[in-house]
N, CA and C atoms as an extended XYZ file, in Angstrom:
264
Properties=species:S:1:pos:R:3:atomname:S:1:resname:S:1:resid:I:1 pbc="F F F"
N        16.876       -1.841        1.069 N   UNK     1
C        16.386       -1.656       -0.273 CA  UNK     1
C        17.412       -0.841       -1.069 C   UNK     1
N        17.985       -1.378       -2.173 N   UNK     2
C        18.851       -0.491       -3.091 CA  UNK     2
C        18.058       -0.456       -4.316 C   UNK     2
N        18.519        1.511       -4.408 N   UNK     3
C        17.669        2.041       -5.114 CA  UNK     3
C        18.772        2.710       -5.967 C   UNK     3
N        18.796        2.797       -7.673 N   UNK     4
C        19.777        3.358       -8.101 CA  UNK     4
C        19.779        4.866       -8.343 C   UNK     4
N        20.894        5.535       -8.062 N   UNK     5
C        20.607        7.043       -8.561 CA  UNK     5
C        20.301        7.858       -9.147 C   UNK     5
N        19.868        7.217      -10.663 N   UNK     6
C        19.305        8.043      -11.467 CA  UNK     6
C        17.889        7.995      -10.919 C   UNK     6
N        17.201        7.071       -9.691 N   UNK     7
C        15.786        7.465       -9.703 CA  UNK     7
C        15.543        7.920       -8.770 C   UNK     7
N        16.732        8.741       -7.855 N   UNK     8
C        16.700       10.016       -6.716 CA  UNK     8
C        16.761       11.038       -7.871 C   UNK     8
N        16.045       12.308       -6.774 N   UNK     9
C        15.635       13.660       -7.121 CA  UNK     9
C        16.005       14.159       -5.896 C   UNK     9
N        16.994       15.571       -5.937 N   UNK    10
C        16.387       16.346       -4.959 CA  UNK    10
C        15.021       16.987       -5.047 C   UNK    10
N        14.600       17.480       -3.675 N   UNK    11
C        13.360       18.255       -3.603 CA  UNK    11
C        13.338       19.612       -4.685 C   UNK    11
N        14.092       20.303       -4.582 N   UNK    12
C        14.236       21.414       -5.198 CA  UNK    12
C        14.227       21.703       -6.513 C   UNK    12
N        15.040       20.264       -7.134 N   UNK    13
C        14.993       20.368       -8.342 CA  UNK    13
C        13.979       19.289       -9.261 C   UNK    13
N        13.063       18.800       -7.979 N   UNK    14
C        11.756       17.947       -8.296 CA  UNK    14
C        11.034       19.756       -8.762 C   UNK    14
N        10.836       20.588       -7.983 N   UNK    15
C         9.796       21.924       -8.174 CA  UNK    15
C        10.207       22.572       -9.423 C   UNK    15
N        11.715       22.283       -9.647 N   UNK    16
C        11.998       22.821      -11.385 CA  UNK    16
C        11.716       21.903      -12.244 C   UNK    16
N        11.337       20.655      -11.915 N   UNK    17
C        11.257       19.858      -13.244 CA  UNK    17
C        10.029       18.968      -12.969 C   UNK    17
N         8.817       19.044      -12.585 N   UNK    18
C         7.529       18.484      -11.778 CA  UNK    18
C         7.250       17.791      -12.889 C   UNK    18
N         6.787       19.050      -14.364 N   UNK    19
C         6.036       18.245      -14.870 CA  UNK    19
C         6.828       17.408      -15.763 C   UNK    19
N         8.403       17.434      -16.267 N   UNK    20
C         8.697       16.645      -16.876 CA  UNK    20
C         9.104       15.154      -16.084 C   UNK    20
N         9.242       14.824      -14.952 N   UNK    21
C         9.302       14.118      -14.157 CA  UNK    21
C         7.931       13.245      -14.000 C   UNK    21
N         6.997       13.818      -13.766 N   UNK    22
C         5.774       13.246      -14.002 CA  UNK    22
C         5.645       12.405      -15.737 C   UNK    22
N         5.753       12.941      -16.313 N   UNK    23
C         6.056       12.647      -17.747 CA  UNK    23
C         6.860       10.790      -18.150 C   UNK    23
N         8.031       11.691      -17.472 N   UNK    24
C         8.905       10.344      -17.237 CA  UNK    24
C         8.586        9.199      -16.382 C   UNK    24
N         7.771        9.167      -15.208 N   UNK    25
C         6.949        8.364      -14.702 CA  UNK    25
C         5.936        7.453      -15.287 C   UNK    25
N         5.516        8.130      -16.112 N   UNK    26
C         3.940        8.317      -16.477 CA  UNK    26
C         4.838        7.220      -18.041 C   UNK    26
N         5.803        7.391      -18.725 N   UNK    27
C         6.287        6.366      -19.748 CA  UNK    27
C         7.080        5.002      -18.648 C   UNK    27
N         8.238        5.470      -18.379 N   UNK    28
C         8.802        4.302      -17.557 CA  UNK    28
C         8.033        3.467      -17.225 C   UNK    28
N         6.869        4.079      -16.311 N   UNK    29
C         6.624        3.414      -14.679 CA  UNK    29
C         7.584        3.236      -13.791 C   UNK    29
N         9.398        3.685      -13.598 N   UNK    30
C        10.086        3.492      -12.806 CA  UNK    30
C         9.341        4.271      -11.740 C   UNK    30
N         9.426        4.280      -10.169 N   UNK    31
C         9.073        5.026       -9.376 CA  UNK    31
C        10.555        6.133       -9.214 C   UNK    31
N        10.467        7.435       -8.892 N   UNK    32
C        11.117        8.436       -8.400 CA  UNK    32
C        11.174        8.737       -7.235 C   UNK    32
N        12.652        8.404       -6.453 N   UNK    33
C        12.499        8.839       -4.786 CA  UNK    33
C        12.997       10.295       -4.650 C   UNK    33
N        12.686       10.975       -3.785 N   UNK    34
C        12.505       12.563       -3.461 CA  UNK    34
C        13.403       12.155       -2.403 C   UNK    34
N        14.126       13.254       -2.342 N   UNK    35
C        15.727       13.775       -1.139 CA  UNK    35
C        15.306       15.233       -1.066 C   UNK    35
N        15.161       15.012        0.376 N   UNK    36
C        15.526       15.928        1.218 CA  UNK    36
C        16.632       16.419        2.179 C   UNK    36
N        17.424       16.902        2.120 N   UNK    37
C        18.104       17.550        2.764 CA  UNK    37
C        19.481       15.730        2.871 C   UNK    37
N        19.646       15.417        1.474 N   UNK    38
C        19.953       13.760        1.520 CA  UNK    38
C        19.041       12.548        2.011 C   UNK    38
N        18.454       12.858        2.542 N   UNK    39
C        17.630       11.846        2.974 CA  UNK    39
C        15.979       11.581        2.522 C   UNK    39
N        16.044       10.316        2.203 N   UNK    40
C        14.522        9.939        1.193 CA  UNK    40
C        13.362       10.015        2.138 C   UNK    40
N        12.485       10.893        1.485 N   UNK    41
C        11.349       11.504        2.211 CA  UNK    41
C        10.314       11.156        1.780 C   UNK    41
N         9.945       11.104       -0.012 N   UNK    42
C         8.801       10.370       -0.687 CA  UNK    42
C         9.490        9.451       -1.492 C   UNK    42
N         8.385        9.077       -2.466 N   UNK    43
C         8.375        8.351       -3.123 CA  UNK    43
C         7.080        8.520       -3.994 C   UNK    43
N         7.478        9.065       -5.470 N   UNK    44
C         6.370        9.627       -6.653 CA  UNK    44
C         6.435        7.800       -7.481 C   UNK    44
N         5.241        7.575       -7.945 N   UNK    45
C         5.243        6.132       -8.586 CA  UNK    45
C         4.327        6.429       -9.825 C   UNK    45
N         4.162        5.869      -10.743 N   UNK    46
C         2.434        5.917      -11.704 CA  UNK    46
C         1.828        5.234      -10.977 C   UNK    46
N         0.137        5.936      -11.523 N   UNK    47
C        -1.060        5.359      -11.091 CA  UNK    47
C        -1.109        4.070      -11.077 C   UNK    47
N        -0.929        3.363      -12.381 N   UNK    48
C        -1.209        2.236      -12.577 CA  UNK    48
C        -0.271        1.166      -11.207 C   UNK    48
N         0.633        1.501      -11.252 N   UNK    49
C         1.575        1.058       -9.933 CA  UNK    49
C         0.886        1.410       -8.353 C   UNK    49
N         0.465        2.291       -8.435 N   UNK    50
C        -0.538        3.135       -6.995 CA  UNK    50
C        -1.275        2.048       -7.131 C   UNK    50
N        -2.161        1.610       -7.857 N   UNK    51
C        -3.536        0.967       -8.013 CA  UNK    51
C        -3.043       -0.146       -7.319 C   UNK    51
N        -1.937       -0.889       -8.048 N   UNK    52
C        -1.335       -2.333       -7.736 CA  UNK    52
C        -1.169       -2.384       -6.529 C   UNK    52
N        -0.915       -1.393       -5.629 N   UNK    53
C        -0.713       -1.459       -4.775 CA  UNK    53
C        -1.766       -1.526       -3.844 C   UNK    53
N        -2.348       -0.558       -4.188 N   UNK    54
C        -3.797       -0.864       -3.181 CA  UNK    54
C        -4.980       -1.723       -3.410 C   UNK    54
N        -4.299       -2.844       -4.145 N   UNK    55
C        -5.122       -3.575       -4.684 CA  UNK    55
C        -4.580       -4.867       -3.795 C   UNK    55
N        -2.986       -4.955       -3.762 N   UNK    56
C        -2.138       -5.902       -2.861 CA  UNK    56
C        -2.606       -5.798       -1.567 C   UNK    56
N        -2.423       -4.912       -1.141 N   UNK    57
C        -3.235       -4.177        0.073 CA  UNK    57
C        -4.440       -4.730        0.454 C   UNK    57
N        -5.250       -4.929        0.062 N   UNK    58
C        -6.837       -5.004       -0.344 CA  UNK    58
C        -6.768       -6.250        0.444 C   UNK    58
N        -6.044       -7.271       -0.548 N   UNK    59
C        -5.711       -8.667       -0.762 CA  UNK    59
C        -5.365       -9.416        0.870 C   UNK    59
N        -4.256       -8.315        0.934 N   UNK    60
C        -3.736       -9.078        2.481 CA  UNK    60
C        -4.959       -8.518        3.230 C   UNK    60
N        -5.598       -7.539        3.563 N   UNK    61
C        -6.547       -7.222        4.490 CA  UNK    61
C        -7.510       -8.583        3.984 C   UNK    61
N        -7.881       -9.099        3.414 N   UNK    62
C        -9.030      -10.440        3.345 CA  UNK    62
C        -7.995      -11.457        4.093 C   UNK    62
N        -7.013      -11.707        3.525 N   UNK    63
C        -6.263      -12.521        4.848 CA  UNK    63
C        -6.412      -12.187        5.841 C   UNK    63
N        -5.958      -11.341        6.489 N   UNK    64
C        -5.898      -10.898        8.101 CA  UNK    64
C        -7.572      -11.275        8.354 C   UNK    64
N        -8.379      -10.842        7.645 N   UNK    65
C       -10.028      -11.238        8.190 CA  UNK    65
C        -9.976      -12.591        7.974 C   UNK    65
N        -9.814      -13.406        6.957 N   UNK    66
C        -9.905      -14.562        7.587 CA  UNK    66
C        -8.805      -15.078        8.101 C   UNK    66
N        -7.605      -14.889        8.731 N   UNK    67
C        -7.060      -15.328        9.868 CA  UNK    67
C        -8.333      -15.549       11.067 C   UNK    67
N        -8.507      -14.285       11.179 N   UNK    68
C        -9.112      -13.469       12.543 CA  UNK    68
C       -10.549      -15.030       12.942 C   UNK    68
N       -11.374      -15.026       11.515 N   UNK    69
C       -12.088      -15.788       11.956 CA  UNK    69
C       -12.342      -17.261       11.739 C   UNK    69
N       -10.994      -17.645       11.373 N   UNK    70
C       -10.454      -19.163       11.768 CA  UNK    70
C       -10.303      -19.362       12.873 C   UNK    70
N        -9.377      -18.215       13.387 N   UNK    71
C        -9.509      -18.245       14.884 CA  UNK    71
C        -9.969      -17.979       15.885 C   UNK    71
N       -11.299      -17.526       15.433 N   UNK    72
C       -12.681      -17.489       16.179 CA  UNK    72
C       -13.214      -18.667       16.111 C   UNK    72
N       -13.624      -19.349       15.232 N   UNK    73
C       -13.970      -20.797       14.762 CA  UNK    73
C       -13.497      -21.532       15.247 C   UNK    73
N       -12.575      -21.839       15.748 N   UNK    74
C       -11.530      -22.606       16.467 CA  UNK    74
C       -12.193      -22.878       17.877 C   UNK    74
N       -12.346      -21.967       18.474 N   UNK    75
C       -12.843      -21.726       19.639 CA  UNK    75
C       -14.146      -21.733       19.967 C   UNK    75
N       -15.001      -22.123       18.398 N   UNK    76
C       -16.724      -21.924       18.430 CA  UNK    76
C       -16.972      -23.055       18.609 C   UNK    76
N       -18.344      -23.244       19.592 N   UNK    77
C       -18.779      -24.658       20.474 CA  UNK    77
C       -20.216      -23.783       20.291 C   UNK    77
N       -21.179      -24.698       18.930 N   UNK    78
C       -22.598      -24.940       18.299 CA  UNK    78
C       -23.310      -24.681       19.897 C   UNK    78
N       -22.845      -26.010       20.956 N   UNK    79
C       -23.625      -25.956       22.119 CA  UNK    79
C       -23.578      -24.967       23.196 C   UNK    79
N       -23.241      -24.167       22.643 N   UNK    80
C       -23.499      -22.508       23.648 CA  UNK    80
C       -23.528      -21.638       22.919 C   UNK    80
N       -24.361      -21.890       21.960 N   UNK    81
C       -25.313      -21.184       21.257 CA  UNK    81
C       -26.719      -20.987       21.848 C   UNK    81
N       -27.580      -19.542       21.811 N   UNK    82
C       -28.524      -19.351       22.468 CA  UNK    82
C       -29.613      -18.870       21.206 C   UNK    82
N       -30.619      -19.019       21.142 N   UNK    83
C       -31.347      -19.361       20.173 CA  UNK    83
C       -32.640      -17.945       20.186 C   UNK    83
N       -32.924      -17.374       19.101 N   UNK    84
C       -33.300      -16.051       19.181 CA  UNK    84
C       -34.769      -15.558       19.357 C   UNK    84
N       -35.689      -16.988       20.032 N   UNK    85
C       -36.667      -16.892       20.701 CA  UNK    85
C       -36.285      -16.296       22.136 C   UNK    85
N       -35.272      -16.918       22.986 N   UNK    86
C       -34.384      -17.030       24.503 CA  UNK    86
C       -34.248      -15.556       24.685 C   UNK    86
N       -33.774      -14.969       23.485 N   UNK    87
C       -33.206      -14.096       23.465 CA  UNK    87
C       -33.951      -12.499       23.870 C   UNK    87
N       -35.171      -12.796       22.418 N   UNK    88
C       -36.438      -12.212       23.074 CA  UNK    88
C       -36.925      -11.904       24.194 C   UNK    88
């Protein structure tokens, strides 16, 4: 993933400049990656971008469930089915 440098922060000078950084988020929507010690540790985004995301998220989890029970279905045979009088 290439990420350009104006949207690294060090840590340190994320704590001197929080809220104007937030600010700048909050117009852009670019996301801001956080450096630590050189190396990328977070990643600050806007809400509206957060949301998208866990909304994508959301999306593939209904896939994976119905993967799961296609391929249960696959394997389902009506005639070994037991009937909920039997069961009683």
């Amino acid at each position: 993933m290439l990420v350009e440098t104006k949207q690294m922060i060090p840590i340190t000078k994320l704590q001197k400049q929080l809220t104007q950084t937030v600010r700048n988020i909050s117009a852009s929507g670019e996301a801001v990656y956080i450096l630590k010690n050189n190396n990328m540790e977070a990643v600050l985004l806007s809400y509206q971008e957060y949301e998208h995301l866990k909304e994508i998220e959301e999306i593939f989890e209904h896939f994976e469930i119905k993967n799961i029970v296609d391929s249960r279905m696959e394997k389902y045979n009506p005639q070994k089915n037991v009937s909920w009088d039997k069961i009683r």
